[in-house]
Backbone as CSV, one residue per row, in Angstrom:
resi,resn,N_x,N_y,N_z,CA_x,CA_y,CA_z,C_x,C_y,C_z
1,UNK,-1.767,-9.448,22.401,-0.864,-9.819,21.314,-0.216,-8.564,20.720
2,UNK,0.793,-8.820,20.410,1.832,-7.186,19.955,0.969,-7.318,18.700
3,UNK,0.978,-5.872,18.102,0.743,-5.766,16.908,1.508,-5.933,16.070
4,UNK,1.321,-6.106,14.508,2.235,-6.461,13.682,3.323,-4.656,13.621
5,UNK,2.080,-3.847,13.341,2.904,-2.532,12.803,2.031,-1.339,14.082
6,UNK,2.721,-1.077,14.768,2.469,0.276,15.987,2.892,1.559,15.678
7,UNK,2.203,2.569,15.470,2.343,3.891,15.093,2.316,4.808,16.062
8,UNK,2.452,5.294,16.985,2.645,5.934,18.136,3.147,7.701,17.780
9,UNK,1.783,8.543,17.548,2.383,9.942,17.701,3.405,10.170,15.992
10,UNK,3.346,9.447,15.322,3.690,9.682,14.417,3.371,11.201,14.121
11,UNK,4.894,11.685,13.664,4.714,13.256,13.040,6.119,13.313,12.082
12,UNK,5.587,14.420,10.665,6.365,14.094,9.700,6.229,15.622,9.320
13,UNK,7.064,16.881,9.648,6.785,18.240,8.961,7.655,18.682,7.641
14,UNK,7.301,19.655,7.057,7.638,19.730,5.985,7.766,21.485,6.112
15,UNK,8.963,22.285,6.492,8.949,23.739,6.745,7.953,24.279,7.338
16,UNK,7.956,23.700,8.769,7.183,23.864,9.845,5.896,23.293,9.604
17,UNK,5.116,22.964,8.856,4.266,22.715,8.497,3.752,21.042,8.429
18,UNK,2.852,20.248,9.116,2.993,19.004,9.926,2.071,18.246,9.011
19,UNK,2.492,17.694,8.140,1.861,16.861,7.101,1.561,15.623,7.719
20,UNK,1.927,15.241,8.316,1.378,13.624,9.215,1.538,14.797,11.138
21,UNK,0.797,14.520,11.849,0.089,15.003,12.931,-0.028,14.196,13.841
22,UNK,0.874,13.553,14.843,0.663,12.284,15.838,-0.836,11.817,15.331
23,UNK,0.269,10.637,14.461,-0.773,10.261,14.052,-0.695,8.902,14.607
24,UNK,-1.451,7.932,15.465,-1.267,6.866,16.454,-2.294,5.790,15.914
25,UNK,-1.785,4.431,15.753,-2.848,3.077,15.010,-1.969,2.377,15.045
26,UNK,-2.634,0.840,15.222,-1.740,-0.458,15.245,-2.588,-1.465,14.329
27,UNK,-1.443,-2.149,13.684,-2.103,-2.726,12.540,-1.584,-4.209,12.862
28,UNK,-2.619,-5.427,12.545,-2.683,-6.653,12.916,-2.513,-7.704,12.115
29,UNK,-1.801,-8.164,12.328,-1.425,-9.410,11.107,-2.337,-9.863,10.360
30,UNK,-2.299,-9.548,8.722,-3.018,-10.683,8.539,-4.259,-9.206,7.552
31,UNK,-4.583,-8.103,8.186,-5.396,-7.324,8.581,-5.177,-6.501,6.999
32,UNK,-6.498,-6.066,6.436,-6.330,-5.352,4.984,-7.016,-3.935,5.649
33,UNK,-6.077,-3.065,6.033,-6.450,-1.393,6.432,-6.556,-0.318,5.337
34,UNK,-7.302,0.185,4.908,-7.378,1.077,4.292,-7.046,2.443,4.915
35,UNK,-6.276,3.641,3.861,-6.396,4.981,4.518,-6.688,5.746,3.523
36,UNK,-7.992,6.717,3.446,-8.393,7.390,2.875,-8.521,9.192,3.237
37,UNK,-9.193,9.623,2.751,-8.806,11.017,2.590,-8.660,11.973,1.904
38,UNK,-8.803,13.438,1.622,-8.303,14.508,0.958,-7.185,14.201,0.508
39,UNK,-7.002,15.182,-1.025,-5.687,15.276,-1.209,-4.936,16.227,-0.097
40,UNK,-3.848,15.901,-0.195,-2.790,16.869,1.253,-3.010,16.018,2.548
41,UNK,-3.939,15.317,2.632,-4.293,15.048,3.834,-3.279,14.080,4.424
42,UNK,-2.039,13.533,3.834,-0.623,12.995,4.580,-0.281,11.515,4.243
43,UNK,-1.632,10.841,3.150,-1.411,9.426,3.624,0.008,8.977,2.386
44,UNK,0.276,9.581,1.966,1.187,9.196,1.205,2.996,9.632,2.330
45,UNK,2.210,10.094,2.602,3.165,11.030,3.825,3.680,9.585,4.555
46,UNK,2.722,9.501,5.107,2.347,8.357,6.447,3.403,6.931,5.871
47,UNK,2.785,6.460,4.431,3.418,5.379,3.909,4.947,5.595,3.452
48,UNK,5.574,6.904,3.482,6.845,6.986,3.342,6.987,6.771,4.732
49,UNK,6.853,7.700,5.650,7.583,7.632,6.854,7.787,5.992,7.626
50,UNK,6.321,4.898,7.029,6.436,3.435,7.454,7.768,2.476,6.694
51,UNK,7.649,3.375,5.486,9.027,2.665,4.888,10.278,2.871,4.799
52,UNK,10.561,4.085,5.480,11.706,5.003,5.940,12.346,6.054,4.823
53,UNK,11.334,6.023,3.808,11.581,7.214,3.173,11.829,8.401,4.001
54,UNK,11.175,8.663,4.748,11.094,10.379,5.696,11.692,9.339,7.095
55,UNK,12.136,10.248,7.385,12.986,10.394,8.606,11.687,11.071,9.573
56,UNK,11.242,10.533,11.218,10.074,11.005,12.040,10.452,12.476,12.862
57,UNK,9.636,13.245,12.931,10.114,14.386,13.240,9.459,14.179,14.936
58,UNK,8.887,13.181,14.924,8.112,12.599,16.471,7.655,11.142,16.413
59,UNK,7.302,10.851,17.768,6.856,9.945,17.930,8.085,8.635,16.958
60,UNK,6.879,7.436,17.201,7.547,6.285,16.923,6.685,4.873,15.738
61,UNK,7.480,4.080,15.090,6.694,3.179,14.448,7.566,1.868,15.118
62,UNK,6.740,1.035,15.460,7.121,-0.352,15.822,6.742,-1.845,15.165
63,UNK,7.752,-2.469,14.561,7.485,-3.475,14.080,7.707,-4.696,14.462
64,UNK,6.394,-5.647,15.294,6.854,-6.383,16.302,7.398,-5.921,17.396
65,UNK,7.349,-4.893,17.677,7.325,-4.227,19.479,8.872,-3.862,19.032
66,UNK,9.559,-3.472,17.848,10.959,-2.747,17.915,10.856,-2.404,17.376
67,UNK,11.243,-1.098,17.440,11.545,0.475,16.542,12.013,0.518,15.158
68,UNK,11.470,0.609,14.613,11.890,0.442,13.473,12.048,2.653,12.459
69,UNK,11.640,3.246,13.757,12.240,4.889,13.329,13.801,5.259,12.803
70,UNK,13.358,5.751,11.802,15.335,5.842,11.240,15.894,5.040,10.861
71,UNK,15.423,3.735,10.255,16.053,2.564,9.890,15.988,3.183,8.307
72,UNK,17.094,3.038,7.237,17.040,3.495,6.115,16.364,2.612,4.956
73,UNK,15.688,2.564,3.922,14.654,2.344,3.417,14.513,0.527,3.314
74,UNK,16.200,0.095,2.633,16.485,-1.161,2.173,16.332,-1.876,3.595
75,UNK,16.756,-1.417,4.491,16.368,-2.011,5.946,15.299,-2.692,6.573
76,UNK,14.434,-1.485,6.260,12.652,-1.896,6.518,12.491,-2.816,5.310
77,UNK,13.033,-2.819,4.049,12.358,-4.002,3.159,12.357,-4.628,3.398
78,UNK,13.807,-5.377,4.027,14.223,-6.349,4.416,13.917,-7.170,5.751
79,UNK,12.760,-6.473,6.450,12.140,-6.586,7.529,11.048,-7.228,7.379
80,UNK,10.359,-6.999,6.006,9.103,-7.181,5.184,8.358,-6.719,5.203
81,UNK,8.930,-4.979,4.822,7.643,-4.078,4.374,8.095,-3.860,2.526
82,UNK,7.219,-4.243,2.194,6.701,-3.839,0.753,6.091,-2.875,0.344
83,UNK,6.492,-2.238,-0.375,5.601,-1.444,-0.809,5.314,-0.788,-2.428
84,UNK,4.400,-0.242,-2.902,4.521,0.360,-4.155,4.517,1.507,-4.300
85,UNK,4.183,2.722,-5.387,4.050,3.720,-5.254,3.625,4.752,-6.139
86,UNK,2.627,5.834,-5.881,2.079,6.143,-6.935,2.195,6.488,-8.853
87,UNK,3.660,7.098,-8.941,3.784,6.969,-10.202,4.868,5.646,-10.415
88,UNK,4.637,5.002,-11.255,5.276,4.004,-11.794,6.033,3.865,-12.403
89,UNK,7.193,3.367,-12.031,8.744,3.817,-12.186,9.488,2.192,-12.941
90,UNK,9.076,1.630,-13.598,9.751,0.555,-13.979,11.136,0.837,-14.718
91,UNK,11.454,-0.529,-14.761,13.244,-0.332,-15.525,12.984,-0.899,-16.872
92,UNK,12.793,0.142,-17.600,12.763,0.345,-19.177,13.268,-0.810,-19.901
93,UNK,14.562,-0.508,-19.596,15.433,-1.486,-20.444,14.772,-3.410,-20.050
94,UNK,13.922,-3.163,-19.053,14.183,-4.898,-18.861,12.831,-5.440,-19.132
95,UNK,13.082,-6.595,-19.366,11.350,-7.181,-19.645,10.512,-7.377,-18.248
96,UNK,9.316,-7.838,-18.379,8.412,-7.997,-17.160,9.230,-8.871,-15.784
97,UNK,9.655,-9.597,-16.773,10.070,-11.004,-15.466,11.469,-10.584,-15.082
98,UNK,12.224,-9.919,-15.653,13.572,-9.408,-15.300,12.905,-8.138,-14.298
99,UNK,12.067,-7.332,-14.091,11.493,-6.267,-13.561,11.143,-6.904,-12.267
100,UNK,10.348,-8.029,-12.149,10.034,-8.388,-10.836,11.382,-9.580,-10.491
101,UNK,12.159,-9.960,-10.982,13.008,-10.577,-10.732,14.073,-9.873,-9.614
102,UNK,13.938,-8.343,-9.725,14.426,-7.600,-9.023,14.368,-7.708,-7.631
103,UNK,13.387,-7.282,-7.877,12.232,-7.338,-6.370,12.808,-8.942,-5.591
104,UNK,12.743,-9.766,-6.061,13.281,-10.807,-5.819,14.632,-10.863,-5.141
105,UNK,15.236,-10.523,-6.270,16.707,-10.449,-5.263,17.199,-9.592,-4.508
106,UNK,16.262,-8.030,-3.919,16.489,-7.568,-3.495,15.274,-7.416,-2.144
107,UNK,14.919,-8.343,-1.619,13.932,-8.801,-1.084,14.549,-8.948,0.229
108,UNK,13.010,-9.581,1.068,13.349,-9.302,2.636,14.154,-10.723,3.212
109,UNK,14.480,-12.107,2.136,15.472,-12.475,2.511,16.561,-12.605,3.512
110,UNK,17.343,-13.152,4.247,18.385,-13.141,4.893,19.242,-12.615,4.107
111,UNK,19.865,-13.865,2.732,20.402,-14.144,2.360,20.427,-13.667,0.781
112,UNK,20.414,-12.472,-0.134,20.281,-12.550,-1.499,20.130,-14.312,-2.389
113,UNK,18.696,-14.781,-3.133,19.155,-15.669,-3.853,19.744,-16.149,-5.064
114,UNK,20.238,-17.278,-4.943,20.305,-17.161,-6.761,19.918,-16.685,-7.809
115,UNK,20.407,-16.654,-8.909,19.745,-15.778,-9.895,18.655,-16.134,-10.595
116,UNK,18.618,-18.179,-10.544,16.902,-19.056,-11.130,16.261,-18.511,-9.663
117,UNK,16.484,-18.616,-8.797,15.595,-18.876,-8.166,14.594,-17.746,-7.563
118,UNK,15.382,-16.494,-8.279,14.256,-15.469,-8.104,13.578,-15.136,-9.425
119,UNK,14.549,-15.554,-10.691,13.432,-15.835,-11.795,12.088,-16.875,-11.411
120,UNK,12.573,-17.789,-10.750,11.372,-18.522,-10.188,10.652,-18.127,-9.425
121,UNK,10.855,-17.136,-8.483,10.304,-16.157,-7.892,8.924,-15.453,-8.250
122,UNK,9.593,-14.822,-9.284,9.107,-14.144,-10.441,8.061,-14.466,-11.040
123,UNK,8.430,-15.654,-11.863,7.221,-16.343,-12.367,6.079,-16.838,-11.425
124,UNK,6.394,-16.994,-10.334,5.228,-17.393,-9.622,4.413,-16.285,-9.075
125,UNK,4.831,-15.031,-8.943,4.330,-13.854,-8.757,3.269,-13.107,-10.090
126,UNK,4.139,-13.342,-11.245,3.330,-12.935,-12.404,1.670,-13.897,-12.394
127,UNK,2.051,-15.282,-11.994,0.914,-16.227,-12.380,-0.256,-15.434,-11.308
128,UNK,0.293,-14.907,-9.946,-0.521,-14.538,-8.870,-1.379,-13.195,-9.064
129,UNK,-0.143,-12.097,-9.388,-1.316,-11.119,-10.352,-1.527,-10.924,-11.687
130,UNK,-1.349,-11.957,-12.830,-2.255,-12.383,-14.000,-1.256,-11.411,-15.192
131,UNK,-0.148,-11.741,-14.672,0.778,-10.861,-15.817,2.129,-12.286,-16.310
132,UNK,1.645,-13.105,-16.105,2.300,-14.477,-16.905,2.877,-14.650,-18.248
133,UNK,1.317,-14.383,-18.863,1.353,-14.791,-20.575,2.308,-13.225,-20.786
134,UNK,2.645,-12.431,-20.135,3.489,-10.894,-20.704,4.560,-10.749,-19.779
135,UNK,4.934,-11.993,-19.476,6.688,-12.026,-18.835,7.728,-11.467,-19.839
136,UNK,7.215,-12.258,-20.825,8.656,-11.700,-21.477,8.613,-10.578,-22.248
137,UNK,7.509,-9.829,-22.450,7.552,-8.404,-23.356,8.066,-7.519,-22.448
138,UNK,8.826,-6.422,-23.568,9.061,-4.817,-23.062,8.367,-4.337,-22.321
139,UNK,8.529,-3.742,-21.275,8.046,-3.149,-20.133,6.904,-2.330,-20.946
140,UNK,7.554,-1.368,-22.182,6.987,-0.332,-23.313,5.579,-0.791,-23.734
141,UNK,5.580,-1.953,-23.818,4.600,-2.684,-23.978,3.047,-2.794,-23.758
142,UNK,3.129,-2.407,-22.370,2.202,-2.905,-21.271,1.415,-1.846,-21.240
143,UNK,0.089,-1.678,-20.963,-1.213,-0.735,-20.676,-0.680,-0.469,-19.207
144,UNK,-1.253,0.704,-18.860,-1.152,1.345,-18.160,-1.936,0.242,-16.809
145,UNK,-2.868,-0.509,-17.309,-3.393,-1.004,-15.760,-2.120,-2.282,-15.712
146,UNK,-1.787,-2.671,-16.466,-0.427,-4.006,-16.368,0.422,-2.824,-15.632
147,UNK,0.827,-2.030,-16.345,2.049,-1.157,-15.697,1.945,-1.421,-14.265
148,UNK,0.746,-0.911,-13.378,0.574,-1.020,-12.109,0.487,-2.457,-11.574
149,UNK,-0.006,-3.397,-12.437,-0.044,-4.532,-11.843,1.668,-5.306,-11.867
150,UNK,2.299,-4.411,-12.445,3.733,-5.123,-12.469,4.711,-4.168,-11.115
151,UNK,3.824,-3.065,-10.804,4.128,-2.119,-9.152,4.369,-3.454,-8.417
152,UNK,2.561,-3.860,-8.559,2.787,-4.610,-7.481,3.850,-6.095,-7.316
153,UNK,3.397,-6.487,-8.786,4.246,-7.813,-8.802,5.829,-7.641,-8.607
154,UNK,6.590,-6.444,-8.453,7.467,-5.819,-8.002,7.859,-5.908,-6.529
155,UNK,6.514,-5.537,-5.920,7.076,-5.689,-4.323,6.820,-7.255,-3.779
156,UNK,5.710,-7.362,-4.300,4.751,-8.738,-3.817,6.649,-9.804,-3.599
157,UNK,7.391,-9.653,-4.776,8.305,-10.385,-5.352,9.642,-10.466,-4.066
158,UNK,9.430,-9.539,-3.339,10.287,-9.071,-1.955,9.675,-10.116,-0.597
159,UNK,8.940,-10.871,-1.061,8.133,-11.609,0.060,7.986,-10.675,1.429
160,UNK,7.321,-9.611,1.538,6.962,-8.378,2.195,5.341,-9.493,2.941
161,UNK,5.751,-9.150,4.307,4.628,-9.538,5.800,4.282,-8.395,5.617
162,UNK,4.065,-7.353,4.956,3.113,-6.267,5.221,3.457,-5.200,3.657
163,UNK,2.305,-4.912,3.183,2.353,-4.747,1.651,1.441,-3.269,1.974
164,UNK,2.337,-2.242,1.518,1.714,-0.494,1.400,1.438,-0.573,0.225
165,UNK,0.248,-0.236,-0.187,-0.498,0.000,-1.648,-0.429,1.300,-1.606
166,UNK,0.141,1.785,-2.802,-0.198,3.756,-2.823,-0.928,3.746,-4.036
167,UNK,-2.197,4.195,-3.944,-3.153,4.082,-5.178,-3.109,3.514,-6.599
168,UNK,-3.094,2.356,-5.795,-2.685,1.125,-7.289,-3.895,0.996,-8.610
169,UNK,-4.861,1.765,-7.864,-6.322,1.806,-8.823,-6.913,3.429,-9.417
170,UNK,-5.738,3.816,-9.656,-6.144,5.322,-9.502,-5.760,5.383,-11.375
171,UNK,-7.262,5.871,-12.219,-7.185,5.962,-13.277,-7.696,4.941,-13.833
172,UNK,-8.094,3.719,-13.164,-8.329,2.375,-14.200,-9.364,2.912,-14.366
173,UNK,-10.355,1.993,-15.091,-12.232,1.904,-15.221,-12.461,0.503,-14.247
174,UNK,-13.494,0.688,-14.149,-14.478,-0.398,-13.881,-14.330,-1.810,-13.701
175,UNK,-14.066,-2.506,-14.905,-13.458,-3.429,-14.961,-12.404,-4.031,-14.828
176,UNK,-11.365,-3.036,-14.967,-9.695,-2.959,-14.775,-9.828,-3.251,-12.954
177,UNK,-11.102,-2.063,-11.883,-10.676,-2.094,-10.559,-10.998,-3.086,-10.399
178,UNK,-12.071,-4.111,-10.700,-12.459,-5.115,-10.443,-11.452,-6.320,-10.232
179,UNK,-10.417,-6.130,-11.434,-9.462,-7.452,-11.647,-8.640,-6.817,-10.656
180,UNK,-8.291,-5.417,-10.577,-7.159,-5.411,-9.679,-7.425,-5.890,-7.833
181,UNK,-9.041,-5.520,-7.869,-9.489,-6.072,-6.177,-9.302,-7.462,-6.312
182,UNK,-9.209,-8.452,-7.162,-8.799,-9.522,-7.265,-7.819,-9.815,-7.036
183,UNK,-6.732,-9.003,-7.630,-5.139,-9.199,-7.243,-4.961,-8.963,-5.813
184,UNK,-5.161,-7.849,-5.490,-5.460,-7.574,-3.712,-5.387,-8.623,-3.002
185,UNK,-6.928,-8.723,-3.420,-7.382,-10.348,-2.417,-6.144,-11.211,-2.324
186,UNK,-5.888,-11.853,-3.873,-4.953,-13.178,-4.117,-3.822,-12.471,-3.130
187,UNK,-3.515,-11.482,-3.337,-1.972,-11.367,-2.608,-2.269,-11.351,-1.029
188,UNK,-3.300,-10.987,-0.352,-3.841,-11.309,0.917,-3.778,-12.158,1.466
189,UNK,-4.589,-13.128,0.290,-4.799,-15.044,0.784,-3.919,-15.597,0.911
190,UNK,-2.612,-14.832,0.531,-1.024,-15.694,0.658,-0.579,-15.558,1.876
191,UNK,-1.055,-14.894,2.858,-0.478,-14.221,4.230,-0.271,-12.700,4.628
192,UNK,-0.546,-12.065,3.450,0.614,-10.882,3.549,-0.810,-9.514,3.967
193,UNK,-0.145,-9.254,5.292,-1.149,-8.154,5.413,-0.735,-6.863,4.541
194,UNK,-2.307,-5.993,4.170,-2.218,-5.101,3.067,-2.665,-3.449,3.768
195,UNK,-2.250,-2.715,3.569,-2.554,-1.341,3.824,-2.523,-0.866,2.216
196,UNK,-4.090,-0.006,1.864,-3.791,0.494,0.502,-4.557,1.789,0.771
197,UNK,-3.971,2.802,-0.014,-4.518,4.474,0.110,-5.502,4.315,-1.450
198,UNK,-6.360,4.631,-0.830,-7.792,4.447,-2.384,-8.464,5.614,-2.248
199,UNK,-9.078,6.291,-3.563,-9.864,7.004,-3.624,-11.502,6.563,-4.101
200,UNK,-11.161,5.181,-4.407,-12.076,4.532,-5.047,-12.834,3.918,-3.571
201,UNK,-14.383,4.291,-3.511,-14.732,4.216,-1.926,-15.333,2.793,-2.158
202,UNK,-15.386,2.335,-3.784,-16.003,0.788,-3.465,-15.079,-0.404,-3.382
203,UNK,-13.603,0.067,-3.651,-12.526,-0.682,-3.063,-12.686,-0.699,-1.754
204,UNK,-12.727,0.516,-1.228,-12.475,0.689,0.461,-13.723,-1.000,0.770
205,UNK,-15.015,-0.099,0.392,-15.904,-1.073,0.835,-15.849,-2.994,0.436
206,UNK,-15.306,-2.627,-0.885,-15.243,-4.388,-1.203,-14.311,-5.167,-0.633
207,UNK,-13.028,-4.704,-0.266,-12.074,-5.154,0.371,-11.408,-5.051,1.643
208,UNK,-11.544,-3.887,2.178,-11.284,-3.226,3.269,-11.766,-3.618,4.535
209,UNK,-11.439,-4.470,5.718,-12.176,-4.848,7.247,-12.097,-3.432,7.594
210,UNK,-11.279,-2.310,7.738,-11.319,-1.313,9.054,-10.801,-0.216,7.434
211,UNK,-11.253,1.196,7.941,-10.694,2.243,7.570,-9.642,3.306,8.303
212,UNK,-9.183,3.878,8.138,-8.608,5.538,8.483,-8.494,6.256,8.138
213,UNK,-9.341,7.285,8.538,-9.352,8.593,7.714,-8.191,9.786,8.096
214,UNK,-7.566,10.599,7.328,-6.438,11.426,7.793,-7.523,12.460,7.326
215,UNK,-7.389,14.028,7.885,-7.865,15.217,7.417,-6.752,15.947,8.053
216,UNK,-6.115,16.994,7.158,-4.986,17.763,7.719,-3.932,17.102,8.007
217,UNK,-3.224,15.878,8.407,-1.989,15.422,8.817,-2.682,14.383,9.929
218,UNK,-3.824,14.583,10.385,-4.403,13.883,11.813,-5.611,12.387,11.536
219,UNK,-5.848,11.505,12.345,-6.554,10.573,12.200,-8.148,11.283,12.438
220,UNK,-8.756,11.310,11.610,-10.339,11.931,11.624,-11.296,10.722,12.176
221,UNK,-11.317,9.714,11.447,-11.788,8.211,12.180,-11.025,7.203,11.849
222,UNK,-11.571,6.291,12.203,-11.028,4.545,12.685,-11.872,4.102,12.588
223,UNK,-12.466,3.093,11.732,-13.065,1.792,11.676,-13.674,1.016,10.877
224,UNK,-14.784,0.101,11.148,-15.376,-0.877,9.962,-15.751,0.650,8.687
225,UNK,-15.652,0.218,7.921,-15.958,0.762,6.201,-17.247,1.440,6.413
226,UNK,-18.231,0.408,7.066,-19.931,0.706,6.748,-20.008,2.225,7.977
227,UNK,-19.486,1.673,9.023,-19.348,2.949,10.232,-18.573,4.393,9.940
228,UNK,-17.715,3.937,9.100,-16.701,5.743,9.270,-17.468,6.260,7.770
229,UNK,-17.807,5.296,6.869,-18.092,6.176,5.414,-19.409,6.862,5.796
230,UNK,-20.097,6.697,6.821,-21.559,7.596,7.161,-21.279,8.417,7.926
231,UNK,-20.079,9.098,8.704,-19.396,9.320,10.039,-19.610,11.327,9.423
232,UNK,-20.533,11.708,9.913,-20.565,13.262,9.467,-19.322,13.795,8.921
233,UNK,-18.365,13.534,9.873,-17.363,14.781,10.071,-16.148,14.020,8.654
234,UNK,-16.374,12.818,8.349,-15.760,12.054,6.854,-16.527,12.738,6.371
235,UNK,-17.790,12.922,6.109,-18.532,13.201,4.850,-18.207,14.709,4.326
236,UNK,-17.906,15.062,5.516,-17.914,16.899,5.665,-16.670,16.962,5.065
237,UNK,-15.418,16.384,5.378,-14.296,16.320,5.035,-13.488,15.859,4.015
238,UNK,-14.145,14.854,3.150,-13.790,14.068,1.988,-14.965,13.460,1.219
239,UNK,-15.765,12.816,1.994,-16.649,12.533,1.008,-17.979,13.260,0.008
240,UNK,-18.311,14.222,0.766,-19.359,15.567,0.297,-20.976,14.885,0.327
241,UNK,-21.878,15.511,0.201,-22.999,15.573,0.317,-24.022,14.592,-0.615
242,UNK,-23.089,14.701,-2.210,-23.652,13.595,-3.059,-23.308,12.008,-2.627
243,UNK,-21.861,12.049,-2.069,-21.927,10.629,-1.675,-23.130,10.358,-1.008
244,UNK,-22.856,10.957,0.289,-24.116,10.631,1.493,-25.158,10.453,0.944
245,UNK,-25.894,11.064,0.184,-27.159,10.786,-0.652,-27.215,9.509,-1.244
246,UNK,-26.375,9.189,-1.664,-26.185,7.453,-2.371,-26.405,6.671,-1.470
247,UNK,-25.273,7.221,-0.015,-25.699,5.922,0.574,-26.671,5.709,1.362
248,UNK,-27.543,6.567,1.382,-28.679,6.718,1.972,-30.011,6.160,0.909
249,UNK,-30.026,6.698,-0.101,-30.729,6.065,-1.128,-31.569,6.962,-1.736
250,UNK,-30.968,8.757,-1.348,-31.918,9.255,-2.351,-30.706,10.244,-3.262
């Protein structure tokens, strides 16, 4: 079966210097991949170059077995890649539901829709990640974990077959990651396969079927959560010595 998203040799430099590293993985419909890692280590890299932010300095990405390298950003949206991104960039001037209403009409569509019917859009997106009852307030408004949950209700709103998370949990507490692995899920259970870059390793583990680790620009491992987070050369590389002790149990 073709894969949904094929990465082939992916390479992305930056003044000679190779921030993504043929970097090669195929991702499967349906499928919640995590990519973790050092800072520098490219994955933010990686998720521009899937959405055509960066232009490939090698290799190839395939979506549904066609190239989708060099296609310019609105292109790939419109293909149904979604995505969010680490600092959070909302439009000031507009309220919540006018914010994801966007996303809506500028979505992977054929056809741009009407203007109810991506407010309707909208609203059904807010009900999905739990930002409903605060449709209509100032963006100004909103806590910092809404802020991110309106990232997502932003792309989610593009009806995106494949949803890039760029550390949508980075800064919450405890309880905040909890509701947001909830949102995850819900937006999962709708169809939409998820790739998210986490530093938080009990996201990786609570949600995550398969991992990838980047170190330097390159794929370090591949696989189930429980297998790569014990994997020496991860531990040596990102996770350090106190993790390992945890998960070992002393």
């Amino acid at each position: 079966m073709t894969p949904q998203l094929d990465l082939r040799n992916v390479t992305k430099r930056f003044g000679g210097v190779a921030a993504v590293d043929g970097v090669t993985f195929s991702i499967a419909k349906g499928e919640i991949l995590g990519v973790i890692g050092p800072n520098g280590a490219g994955k933010t890299t990686l998720l521009n170059c899937i959405s055509g932010v960066y232009r490939l300095d090698g290799g190839d990405i395939r979506w549904h077995g066609v190239s989708i390298a060099g296609l310019a950003p609105y292109r790939v949206a419109r293909l149904g890649v979604g995505r969010t991104f680490q600092i959070v960039k909302p439009f000031g001037s507009m309220t919540v539901r006018e914010n994801v209403a966007v996303g809506a009409l500028f979505g992977s569509d054929s056809e741009r829709p009407p203007l109810r019917a991506a407010f309707d859009r909208a609203d059904s997106v807010l009900e999905l990640v739990g930002l409903r009852m605060k449709a209509d307030l100032p963006v100004s408004a909103l806590t910092i974990p809404d802020r991110k949950r309106l990232e997502v209700a932003r792309a989610v709103a593009t009806r995106p077959k494949l949803l890039l998370l760029d550390e949508v949990m980075a800064g919450l507490n405890n309880v905040e990651i909890d509701d947001a692995l909830e949102m995850v899920r819900a937006v999962h259970e709708t169809g939409v396969t998820v790739v998210l870059i986490e530093h938080v390793m009990r996201v990786i583990v609570g949600v995550c079927e398969r991992v990838i680790v980047l170190d330097l620009g390159r794929t370090l491992a591949d696989g189930q959560p429980d297998v790569v987070l014990r994997d020496e050369r991860v531990i040596q590389a990102y996770l350090g010595e106190r993790y390992a002790r945890r998960l070992r149990g002393g």
